[in-house]
C-alpha positions in Angstrom: -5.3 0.7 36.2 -2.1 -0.2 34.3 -3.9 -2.5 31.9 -6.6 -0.1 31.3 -3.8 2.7 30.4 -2.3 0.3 28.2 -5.2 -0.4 26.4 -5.7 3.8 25.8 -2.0 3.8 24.3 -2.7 1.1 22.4 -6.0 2.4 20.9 -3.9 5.9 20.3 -1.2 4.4 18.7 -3.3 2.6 16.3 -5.1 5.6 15.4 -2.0 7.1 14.7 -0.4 4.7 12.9 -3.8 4.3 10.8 -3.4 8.4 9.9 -0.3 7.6 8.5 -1.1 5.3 6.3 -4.3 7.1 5.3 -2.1 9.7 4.5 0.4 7.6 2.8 -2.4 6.2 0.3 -3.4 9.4 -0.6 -6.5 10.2 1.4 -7.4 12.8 3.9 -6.7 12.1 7.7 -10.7 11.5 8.5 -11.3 9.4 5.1 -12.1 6.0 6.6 -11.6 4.3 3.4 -7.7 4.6 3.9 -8.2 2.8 6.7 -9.8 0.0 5.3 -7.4 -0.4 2.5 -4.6 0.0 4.9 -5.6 -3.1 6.6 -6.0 -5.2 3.3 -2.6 -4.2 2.2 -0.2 -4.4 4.7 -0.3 -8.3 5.5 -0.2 -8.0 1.6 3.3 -6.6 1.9 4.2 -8.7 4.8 3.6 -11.7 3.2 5.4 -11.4 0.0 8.4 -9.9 1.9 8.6 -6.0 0.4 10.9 -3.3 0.5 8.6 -0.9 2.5 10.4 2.3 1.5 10.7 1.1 -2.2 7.1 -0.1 -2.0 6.1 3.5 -1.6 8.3 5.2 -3.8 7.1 3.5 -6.2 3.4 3.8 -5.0 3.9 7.4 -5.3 5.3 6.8 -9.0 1.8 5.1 -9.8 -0.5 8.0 -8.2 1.9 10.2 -10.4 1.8 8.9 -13.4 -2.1 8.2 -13.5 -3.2 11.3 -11.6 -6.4 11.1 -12.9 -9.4 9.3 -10.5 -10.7 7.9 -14.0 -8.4 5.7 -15.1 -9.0 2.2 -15.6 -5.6 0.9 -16.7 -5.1 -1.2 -13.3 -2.9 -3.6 -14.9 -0.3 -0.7 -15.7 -0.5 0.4 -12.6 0.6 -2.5 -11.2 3.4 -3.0 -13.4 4.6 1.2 -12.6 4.3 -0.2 -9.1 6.4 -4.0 -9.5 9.1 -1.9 -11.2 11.0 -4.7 -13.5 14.8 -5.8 -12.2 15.3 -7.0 -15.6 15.3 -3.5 -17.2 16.6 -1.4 -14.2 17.8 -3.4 -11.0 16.4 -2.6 -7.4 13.3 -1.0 -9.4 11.2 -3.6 -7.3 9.8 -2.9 -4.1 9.4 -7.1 -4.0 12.1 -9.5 -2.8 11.0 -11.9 -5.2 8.4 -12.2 -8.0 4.8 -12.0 -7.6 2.8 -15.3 -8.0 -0.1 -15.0 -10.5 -2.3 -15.3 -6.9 -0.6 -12.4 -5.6 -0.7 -10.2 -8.7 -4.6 -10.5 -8.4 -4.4 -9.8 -4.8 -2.3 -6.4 -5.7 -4.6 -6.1 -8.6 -7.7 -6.3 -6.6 -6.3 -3.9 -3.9 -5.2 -0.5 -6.7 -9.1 -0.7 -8.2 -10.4 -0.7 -4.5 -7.7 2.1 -4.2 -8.4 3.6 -7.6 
């Protein structure tokens, strides 16, 4: 009985956690799609060891500036979201610089978000 209950919480909590992020991405509660991209980015921002609360600050910063569903002009959003420690420090959500593999991997991930 104990397992079984703890199996309910844990399928709660992930539901919960899962309207979150939805939420955080920009999509409504029931869109599934937030979901999905949910679970491609976060080992993405595990593995290159980010800043979460920087990381969507400036997340925030890219659905501002590029408002519009249309745009194509992924690579600036990526940039709006690396920030650049040369020009202002702390503007990066990343502890270090990104790889070229794991610029493509952010790159992939905003035109699936896009």
């Amino acid at each position: 009985l104990i397992r079984e209950e703890l199996g309910n919480a844990q399928e709660i909590f992930q539901d919960e956690i899962e309207r979150v992020f939805r939420s955080k991405l920009g999509f409504e509660l029931e869109e599934e799609i937030g979901s999905d991209l949910w679970r491609d980015l976060e080992p993405l921002i595990r593995e290159v060891k980010t800043d979460w609360t920087l990381f969507w600050r400036r997340l925030t910063m890219v659905m501002k500036e590029y408002s519009s569903l249309d745009s194509t002009d992924y690579a600036d959003m990526l940039d709006l979201l690396m920030g650049n420690d040369e020009v202002k420090a702390g503007s990066s959500p990343f502890y270090e610089a990104l790889n070229e593999d794991y610029r493509s991997k952010f790159l992939e991930w905003i035109r699936m978000w896009r």
